[in-house]
TIFIMAR-292720 format. One record per residue (C-alpha): chain; y, x negated, z. Coordinates in Angstrom, 1 decimal. Each point is the difference from the previous one (the first is absolute). Layout:
+--------+--------+--------+--------+
: cadena :      v :      u :      w :
+--------+--------+--------+--------+
:      A :      Y :      X :      Z :
...
+--------+--------+--------+--------+
//
This chain:
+--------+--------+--------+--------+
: cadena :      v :      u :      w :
+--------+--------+--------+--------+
:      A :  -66.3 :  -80.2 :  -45.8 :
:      A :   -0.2 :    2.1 :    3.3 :
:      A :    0.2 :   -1.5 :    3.6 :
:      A :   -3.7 :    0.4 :    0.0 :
:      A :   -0.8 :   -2.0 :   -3.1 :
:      A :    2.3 :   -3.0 :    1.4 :
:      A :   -1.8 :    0.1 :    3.3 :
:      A :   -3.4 :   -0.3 :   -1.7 :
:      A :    0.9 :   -2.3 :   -2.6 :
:      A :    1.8 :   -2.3 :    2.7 :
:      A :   -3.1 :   -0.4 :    2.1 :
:      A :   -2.2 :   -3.2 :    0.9 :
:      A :   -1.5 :   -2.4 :    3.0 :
:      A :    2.5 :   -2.0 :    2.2 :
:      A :   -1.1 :   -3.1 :   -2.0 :
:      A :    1.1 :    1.6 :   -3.2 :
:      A :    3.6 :    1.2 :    2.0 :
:      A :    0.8 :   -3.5 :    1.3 :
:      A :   -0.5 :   -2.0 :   -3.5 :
:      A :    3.5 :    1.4 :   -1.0 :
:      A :    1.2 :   -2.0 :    2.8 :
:      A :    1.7 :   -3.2 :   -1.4 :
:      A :    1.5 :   -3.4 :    1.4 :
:      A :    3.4 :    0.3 :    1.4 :
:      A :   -0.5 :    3.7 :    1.0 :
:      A :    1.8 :    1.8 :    2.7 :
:      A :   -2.4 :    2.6 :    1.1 :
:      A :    0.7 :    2.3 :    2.9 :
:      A :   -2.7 :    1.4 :    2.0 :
:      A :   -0.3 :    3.5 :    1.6 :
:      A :   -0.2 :   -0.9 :    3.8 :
:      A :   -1.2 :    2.3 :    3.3 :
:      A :   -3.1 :    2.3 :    0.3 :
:      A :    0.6 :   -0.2 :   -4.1 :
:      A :   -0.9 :   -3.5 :    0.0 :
:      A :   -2.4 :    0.3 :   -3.2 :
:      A :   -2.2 :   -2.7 :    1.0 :
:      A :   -2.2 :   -0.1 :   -3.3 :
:      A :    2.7 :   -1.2 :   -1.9 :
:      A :    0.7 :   -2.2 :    2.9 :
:      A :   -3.4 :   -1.5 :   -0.9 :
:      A :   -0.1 :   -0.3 :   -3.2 :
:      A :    3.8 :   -1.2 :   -0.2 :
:      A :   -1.1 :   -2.6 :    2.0 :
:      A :   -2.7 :   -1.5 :   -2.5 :
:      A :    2.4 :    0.3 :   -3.0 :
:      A :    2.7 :   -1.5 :    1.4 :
:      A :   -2.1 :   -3.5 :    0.4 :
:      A :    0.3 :    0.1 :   -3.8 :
:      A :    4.0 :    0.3 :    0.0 :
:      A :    2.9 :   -1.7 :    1.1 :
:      A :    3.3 :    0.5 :    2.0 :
:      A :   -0.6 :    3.9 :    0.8 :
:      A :    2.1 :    1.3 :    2.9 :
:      A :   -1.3 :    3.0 :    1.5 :
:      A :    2.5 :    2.1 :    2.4 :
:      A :   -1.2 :    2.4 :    2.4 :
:      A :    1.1 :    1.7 :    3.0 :
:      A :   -2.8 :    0.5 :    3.1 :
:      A :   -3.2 :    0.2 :   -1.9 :
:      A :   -3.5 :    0.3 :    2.2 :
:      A :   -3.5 :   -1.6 :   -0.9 :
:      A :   -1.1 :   -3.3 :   -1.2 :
:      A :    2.5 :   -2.3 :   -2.1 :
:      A :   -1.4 :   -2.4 :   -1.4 :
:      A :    3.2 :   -0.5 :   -2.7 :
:      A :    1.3 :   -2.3 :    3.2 :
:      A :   -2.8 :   -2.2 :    0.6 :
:      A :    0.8 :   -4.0 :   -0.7 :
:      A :   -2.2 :    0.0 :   -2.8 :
:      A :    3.0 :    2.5 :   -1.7 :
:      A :    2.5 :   -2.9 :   -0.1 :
:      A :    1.8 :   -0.1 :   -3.5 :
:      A :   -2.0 :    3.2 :   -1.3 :
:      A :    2.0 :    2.6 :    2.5 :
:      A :    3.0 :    0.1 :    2.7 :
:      A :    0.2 :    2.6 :    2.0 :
:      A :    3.6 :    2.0 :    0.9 :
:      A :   -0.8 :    1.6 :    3.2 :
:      A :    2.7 :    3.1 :    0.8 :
:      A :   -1.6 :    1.1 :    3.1 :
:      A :   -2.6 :   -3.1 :    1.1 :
:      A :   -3.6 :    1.4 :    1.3 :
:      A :   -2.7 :   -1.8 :    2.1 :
:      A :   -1.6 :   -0.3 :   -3.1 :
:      A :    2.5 :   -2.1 :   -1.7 :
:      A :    1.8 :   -1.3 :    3.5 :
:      A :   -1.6 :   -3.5 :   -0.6 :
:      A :    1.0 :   -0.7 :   -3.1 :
:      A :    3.3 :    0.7 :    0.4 :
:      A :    0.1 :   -2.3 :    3.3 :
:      A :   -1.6 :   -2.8 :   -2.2 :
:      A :    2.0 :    0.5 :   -2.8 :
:      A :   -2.0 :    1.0 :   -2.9 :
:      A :    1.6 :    2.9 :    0.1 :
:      A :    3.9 :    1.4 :    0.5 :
:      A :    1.5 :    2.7 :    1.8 :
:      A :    3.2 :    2.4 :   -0.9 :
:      A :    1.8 :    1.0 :    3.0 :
:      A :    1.3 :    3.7 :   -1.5 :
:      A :    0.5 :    3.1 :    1.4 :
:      A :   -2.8 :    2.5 :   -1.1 :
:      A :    2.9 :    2.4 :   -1.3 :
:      A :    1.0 :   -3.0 :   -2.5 :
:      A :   -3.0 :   -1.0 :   -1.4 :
:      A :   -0.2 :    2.7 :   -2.7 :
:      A :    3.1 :   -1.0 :   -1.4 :
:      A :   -1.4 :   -4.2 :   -0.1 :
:      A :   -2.3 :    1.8 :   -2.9 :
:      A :    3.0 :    1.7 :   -1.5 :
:      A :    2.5 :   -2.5 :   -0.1 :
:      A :   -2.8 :   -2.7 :   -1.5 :
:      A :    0.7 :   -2.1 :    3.1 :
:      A :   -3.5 :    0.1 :    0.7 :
:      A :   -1.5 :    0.5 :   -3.7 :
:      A :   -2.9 :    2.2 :   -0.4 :
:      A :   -2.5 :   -0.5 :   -3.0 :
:      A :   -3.0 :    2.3 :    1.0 :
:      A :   -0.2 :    1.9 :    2.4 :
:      A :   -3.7 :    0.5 :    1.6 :
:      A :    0.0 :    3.7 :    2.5 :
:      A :   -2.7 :    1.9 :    1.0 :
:      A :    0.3 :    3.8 :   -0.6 :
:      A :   -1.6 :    3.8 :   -0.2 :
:      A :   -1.3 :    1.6 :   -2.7 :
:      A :    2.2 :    1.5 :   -2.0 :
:      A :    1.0 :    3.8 :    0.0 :
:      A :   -0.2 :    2.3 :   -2.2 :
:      A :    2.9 :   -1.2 :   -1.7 :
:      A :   -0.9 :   -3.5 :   -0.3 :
:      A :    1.8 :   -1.3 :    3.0 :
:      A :   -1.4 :   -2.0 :    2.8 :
:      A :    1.0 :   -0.3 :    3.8 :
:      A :    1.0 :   -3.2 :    1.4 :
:      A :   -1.9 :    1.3 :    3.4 :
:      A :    0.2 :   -1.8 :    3.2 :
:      A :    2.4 :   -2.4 :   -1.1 :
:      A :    3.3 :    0.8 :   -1.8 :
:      A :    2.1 :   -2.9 :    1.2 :
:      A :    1.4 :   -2.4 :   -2.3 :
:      A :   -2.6 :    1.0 :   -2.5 :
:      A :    1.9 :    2.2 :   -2.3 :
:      A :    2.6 :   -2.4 :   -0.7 :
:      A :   -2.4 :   -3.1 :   -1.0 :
:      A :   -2.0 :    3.0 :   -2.5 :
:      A :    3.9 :    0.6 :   -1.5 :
:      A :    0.9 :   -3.2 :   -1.1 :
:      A :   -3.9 :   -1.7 :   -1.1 :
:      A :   -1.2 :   -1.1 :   -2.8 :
:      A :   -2.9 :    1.2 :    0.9 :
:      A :   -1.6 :    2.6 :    2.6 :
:      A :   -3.6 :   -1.0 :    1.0 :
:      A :   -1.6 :    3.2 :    2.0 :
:      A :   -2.7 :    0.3 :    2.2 :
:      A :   -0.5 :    4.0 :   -0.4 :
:      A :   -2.1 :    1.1 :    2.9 :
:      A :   -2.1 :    3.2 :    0.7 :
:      A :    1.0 :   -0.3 :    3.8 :
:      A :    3.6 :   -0.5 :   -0.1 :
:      A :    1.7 :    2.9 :    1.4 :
:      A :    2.6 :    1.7 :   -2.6 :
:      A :    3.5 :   -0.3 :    2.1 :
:      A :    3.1 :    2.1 :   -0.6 :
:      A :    3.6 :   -1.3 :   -0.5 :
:      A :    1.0 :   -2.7 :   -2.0 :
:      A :   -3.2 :   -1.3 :   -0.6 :
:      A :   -1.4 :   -0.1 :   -3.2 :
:      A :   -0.6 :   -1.9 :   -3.2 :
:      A :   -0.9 :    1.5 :   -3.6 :
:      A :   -3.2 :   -1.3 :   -1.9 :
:      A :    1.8 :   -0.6 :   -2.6 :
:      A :    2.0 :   -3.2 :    2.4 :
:      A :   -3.6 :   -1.3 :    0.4 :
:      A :   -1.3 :   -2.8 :   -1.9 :
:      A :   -3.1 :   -0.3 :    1.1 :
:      A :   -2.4 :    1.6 :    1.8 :
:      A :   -2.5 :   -0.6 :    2.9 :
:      A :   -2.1 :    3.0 :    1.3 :
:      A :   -0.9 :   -0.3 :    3.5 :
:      A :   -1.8 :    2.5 :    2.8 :
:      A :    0.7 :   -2.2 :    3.0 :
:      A :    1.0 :    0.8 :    3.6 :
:      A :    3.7 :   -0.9 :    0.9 :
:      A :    0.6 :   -3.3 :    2.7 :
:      A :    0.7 :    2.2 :    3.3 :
:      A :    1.7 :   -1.4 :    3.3 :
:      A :   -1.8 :   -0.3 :    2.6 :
:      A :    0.5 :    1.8 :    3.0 :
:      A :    2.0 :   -2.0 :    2.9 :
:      A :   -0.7 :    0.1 :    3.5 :
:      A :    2.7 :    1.2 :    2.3 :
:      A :    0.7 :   -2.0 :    3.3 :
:      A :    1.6 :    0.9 :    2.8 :
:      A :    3.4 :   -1.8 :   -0.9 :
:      A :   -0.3 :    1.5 :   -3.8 :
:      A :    0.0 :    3.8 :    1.8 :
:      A :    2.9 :   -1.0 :    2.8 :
:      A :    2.2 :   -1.5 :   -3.1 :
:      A :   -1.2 :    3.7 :   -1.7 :
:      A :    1.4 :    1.9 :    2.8 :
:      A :    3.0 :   -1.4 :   -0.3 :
:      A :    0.5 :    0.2 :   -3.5 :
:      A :   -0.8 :    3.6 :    0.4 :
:      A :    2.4 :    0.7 :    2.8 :
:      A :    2.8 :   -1.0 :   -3.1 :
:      A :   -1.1 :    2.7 :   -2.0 :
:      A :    1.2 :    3.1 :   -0.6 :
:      A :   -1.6 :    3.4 :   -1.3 :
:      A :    1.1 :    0.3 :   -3.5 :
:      A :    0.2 :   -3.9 :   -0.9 :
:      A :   -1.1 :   -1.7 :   -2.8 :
:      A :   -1.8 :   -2.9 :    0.3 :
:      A :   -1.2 :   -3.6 :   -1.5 :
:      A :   -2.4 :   -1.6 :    1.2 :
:      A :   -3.0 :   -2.6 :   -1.2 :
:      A :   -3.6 :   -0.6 :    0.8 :
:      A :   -1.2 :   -1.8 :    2.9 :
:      A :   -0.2 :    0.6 :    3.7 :
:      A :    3.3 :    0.8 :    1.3 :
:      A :    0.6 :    3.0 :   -3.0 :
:      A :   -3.3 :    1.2 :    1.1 :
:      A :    0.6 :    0.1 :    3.7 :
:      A :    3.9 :    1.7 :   -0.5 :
:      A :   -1.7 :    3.0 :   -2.1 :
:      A :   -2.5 :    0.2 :    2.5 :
:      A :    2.7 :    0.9 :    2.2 :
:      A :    1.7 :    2.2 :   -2.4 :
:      A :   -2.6 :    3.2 :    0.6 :
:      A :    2.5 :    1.8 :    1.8 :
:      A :    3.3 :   -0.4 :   -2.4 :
:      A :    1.0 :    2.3 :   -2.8 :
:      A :    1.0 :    0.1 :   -3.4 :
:      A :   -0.1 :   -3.4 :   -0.7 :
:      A :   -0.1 :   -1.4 :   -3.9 :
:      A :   -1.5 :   -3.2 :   -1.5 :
:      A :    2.4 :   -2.4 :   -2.1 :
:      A :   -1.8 :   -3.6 :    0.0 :
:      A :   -0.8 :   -2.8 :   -2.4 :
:      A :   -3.7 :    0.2 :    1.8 :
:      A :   -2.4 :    2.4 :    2.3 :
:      A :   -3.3 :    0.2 :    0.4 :
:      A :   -2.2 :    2.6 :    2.9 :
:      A :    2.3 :    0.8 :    2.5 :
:      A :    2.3 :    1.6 :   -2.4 :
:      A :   -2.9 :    2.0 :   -1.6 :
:      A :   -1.1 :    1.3 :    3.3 :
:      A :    3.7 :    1.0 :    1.2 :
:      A :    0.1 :    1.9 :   -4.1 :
:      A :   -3.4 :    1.8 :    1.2 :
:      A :    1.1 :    1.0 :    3.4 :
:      A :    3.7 :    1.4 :   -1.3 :
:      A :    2.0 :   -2.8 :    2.3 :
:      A :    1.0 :   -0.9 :   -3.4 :
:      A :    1.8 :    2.3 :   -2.2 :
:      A :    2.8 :   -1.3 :   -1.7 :
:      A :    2.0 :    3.4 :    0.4 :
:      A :    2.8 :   -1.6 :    1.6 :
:      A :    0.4 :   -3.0 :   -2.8 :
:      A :    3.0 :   -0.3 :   -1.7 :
:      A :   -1.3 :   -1.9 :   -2.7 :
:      A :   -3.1 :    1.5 :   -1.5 :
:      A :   -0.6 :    2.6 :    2.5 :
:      A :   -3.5 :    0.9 :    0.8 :
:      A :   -1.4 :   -3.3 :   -1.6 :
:      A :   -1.2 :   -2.9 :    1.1 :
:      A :    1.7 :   -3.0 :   -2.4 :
:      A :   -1.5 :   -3.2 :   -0.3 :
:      A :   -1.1 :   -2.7 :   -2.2 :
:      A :   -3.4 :   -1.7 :    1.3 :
:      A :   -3.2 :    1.4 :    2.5 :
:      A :   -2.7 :   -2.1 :    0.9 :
:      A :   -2.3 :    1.4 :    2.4 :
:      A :   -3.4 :    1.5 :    0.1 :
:      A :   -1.4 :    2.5 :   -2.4 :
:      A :    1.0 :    2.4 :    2.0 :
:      A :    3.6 :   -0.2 :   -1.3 :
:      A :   -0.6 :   -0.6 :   -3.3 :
:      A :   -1.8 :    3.3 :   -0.2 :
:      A :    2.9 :    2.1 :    1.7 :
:      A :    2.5 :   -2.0 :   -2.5 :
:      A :   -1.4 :    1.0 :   -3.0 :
:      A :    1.4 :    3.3 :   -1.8 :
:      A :    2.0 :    0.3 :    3.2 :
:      A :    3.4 :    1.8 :   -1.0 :
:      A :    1.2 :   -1.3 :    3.6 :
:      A :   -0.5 :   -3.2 :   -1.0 :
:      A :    2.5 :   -2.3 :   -2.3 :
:      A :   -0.2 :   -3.5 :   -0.9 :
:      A :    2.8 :   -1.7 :   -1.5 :
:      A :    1.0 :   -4.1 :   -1.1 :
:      A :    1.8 :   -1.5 :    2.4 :
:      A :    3.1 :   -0.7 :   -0.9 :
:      A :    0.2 :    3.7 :    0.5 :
:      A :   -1.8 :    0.8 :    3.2 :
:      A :    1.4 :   -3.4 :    1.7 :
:      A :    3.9 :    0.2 :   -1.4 :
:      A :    1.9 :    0.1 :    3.1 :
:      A :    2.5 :    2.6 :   -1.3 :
:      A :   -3.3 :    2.2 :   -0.7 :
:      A :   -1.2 :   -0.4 :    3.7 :
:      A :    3.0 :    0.6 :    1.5 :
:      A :    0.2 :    3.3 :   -1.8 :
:      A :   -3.0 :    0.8 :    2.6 :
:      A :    1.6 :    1.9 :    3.4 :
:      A :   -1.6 :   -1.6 :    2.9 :
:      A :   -1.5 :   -2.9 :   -1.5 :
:      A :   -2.1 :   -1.7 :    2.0 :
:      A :   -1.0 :   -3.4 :   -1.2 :
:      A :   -2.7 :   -1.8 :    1.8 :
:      A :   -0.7 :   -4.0 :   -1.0 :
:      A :   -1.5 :   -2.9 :    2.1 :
:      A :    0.9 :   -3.2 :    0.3 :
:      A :   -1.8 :   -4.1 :    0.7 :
:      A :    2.6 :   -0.9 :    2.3 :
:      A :    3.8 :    0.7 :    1.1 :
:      A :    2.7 :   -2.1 :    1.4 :
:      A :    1.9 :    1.0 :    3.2 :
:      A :    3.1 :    0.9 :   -2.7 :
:      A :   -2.1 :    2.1 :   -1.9 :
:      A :   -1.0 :   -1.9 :   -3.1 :
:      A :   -3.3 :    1.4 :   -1.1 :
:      A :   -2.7 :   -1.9 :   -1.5 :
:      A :   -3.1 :    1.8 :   -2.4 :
:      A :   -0.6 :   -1.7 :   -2.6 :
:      A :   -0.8 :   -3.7 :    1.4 :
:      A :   -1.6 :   -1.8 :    2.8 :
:      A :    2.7 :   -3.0 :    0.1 :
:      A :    0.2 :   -1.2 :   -3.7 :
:      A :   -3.1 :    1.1 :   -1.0 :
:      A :   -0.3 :    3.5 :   -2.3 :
:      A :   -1.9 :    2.7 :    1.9 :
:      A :    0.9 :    2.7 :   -2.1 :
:      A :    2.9 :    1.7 :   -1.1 :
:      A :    3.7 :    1.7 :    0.1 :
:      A :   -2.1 :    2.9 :   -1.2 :
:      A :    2.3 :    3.4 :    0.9 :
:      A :    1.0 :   -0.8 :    3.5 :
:      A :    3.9 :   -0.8 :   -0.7 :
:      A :   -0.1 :    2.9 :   -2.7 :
:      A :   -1.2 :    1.9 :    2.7 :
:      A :    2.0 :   -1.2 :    2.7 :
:      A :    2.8 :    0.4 :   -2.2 :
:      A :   -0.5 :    3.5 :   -1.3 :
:      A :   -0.6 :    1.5 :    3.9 :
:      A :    3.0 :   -1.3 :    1.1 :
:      A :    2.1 :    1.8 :   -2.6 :
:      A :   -1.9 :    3.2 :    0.1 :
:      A :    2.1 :    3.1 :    2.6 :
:      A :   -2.1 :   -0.2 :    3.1 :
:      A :   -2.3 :   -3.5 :   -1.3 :
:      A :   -1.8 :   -2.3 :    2.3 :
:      A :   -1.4 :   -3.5 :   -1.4 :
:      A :   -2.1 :   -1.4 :    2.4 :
:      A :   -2.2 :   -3.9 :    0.4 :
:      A :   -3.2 :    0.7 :    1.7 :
:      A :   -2.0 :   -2.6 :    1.3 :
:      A :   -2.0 :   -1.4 :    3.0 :
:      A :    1.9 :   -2.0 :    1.9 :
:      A :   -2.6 :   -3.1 :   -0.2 :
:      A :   -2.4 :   -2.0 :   -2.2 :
:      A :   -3.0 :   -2.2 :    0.3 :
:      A :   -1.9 :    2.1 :    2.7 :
:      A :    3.1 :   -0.1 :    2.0 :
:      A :    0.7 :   -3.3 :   -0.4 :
:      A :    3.5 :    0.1 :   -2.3 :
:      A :    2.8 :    2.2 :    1.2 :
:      A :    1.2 :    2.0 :   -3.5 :
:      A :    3.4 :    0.0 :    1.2 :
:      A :    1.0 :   -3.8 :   -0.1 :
:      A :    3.8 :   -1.7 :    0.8 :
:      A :    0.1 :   -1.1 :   -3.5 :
:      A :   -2.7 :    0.8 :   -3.3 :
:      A :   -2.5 :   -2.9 :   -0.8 :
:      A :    1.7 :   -2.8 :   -2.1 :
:      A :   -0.1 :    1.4 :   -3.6 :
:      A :   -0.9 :    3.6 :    0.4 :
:      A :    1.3 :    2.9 :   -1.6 :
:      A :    2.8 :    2.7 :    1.0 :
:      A :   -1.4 :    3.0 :   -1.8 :
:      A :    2.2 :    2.2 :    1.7 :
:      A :    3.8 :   -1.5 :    1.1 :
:      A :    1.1 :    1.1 :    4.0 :
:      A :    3.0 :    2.3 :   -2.3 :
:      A :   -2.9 :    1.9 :   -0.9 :
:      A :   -1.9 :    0.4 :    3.1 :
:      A :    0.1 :    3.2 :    1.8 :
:      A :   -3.4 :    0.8 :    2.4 :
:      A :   -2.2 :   -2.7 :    1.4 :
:      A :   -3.0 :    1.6 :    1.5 :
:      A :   -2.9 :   -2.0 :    2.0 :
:      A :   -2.8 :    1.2 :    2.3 :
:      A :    3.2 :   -0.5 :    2.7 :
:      A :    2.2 :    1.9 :   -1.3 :
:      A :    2.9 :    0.7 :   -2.3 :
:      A :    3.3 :   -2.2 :   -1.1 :
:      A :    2.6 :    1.0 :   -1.7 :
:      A :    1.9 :   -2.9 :   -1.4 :
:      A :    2.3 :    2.1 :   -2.8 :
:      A :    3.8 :   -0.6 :    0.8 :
:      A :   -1.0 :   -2.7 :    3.2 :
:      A :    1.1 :   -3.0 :    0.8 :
:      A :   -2.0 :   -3.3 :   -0.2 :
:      A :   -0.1 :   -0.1 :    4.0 :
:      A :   -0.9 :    3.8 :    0.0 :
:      A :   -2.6 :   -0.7 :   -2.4 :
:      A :   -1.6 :   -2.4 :    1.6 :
:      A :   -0.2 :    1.7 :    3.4 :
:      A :   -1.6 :    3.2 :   -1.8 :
:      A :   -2.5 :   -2.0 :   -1.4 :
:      A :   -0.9 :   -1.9 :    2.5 :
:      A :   -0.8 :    3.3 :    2.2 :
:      A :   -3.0 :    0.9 :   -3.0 :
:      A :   -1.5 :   -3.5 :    0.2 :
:      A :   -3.2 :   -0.4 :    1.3 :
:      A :    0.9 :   -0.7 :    3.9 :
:      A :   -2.1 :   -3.2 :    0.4 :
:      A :    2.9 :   -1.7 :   -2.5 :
:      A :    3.0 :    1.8 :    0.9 :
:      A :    0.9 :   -2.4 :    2.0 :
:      A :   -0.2 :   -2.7 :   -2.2 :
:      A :    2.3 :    1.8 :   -2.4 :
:      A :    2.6 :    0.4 :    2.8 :
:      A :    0.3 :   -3.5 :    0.3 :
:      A :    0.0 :   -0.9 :   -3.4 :
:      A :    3.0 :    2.7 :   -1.1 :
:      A :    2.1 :   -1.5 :    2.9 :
:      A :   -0.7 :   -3.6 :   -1.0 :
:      A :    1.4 :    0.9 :   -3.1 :
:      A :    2.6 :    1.9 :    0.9 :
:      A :   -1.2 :    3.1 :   -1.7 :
:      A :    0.1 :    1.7 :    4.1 :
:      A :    2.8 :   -1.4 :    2.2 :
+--------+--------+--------+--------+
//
């Protein structure tokens, strides 16, 4: 039987798909721009029929209604990387949380620490050779499809065909859903004043001919807005989304001076607008790849002039950084920060850097606090901590004292609660 006559023969409606779904699964589900909301929908329905599924997932976007109450005893949610989507039930507790390095999670699949009995993706149509592209969302993906039972796929006329390690056969497939559906896109953030100062500075780090990782949000956007006038730079992140794109079109970004991968740009998940995923498909400058590849520290640090740029809920005058919790509460996840953090610091030439503004709350909350709120997070320890930026300015805490620490952070507070910080540190001790 050819690739073609499995394909056809494998086809059927997301109803059809989810009734080989069976109490006490373990089902992963493709997360990102590739959430692949009709099975979503439909898993939802069937599951009210089943008992004790868990379902494990890193960010997903969309509706999920697998962690509404009304789920309790059919399916549990394992969140990897918690979304506003899911934040809630994790917080009330009908749902758990993993804290794991993104680097790591692949190998929860491969070990059977976290079991995998289908696997539901969303994917392209297949080539000419019967294989299909994973798209915009590589990620942890691969290594679920490896070890499943079963591989449930959403194959979709509009998902872009990505090069690298990114691709499943047919013949792993199951089952079949055709789909001609428009990917989720992010939506485009507004930049404020503080967002383009903390830019500036971020930019002023940088060097022509370094390689960068970077996510999605405001603060990315604002540093490559600043980055119009560098050269040579190269792209190796977990995420990107426009700003990379436009820095690719304009020939900021080149990737010649890479030493891993030269002239490509190596990730492992876009979400953006459609913009992007029409430039990242049939790309040959573009490569996607799991992450326990693009995120292993020993990979990054082969980079020269890795630039790592994360941001951070809150940090304590000795350089504890929380961003993954607001006090004990799950906001999202280790994600690749630390493997980030990690891999810049080992790479010739490597900058890792915390971006953040330097309050909450409409001004309200200073970010940088005496101590972290009772029960929160360190994501990233003060041994790994290198470049603290705010819209004040730029610490460097790597190889400082506690009492040097504290004075360099307290100079990129917001000024209306430096002050306040003064006389906390020498209350306790931390400035004499």
């Amino acid at each position: 039987m050819t690739w073609f006559d499995q394909y056809r023969s494998r086809r059927g409606t997301p109803e059809e798909a989810m009734r080989l779904l069976k109490s006490r699964d373990s089902v992963y589900l493709h997360g990102g721009a590739a959430t692949p909301q009709i099975f979503v929908d439909a898993f939802s329905k069937r599951a009210l029929e089943l008992e004790d599924v868990t379902i494990s997932q890193i960010l997903t976007l969309g509706e999920a209604k697998y962690v509404s109450p009304e789920m309790a005893g059919h399916v549990r949610l394992n969140s990897l990387f918690t979304g506003s989507n899911v934040r809630e039930s994790v917080k009330a507790g009908r749902a758990d949380w993993t804290p794991i390095f993104l680097s790591e999670i692949p190998g929860l699949f491969k070990n059977g620490n976290i079991p995998v009995d289908v696997a539901i993706i969303h994917v392209s149509p297949p080539d000419a050779h019967g294989f299909c592209s994973f798209g915009v969302s590589t990620d942890t993906t691969i290594a679920a499809c490896k070890v499943a039972k079963i591989v449930i796929a959403m194959v979709n006329q509009q998902m872009p065909r990505v090069h690298g390690d990114n691709f499943i056969h047919v013949s792993k497939l199951n089952f079949i859903v055709e789909a001609d559906e428009p990917l989720f896109q992010a939506p485009k953030v507004e930049l404020s004043e503080r967002h383009m100062q903390i830019g500036k500075y971020i930019a002023d780090l940088i060097e022509d001919g370094s390689t960068l990782q970077m996510g999605i949000g405001a603060i990315p956007d604002a540093t490559l807005f600043y980055l119009k006038d560098k050269r040579n730079l190269g792209i190796h992140t977990e995420m990107f989304s426009d700003g990379v794109v436009e820095l690719v079109e304009s020939g900021v970004i080149n990737g010649e001076e890479k030493t891993l991968h030269p002239g490509k740009v190596v990730s492992s998940i876009v979400m953006g607008s459609q913009h992007v995923y029409d430039f990242i498909h049939e790309n040959p400058f573009m490569e996607f790849h799991p992450t326990d590849y693009v995120n292993d520290p020993y990979i990054i640090a082969q980079n020269r002039k890795m630039v790592a740029i994360n941001s951070s809920i809150e940090i304590d005058l000795t350089g504890q950084v929380c961003s993954d919790s607001m006090g004990r509460n799950n906001f999202s996840g280790i994600g690749g920060q630390v493997d980030f953090m990690r891999g810049a610091s080992r790479s010739e030439g490597g900058i890792p850097i915390i971006a953040m503004p330097s309050t909450a709350k409409k001004g309200t909350q200073s970010r940088i606090v005496l101590d972290l709120k009772p029960g929160a997070a360190v994501t990233t320890s003060r041994g790994d901590v290198h470049y603290i930026v705010t819209e004040f300015g730029v610490a460097q805490l790597h190889g400082k004292t506690l009492r040097q620490r504290a004075k360099a952070l307290i100079e990129i507070a917001h000024p209306d609660f430096r002050e306040t910080l003064e006389r906390e540190s020498f209350q306790s001790k931390l400035l004499s």
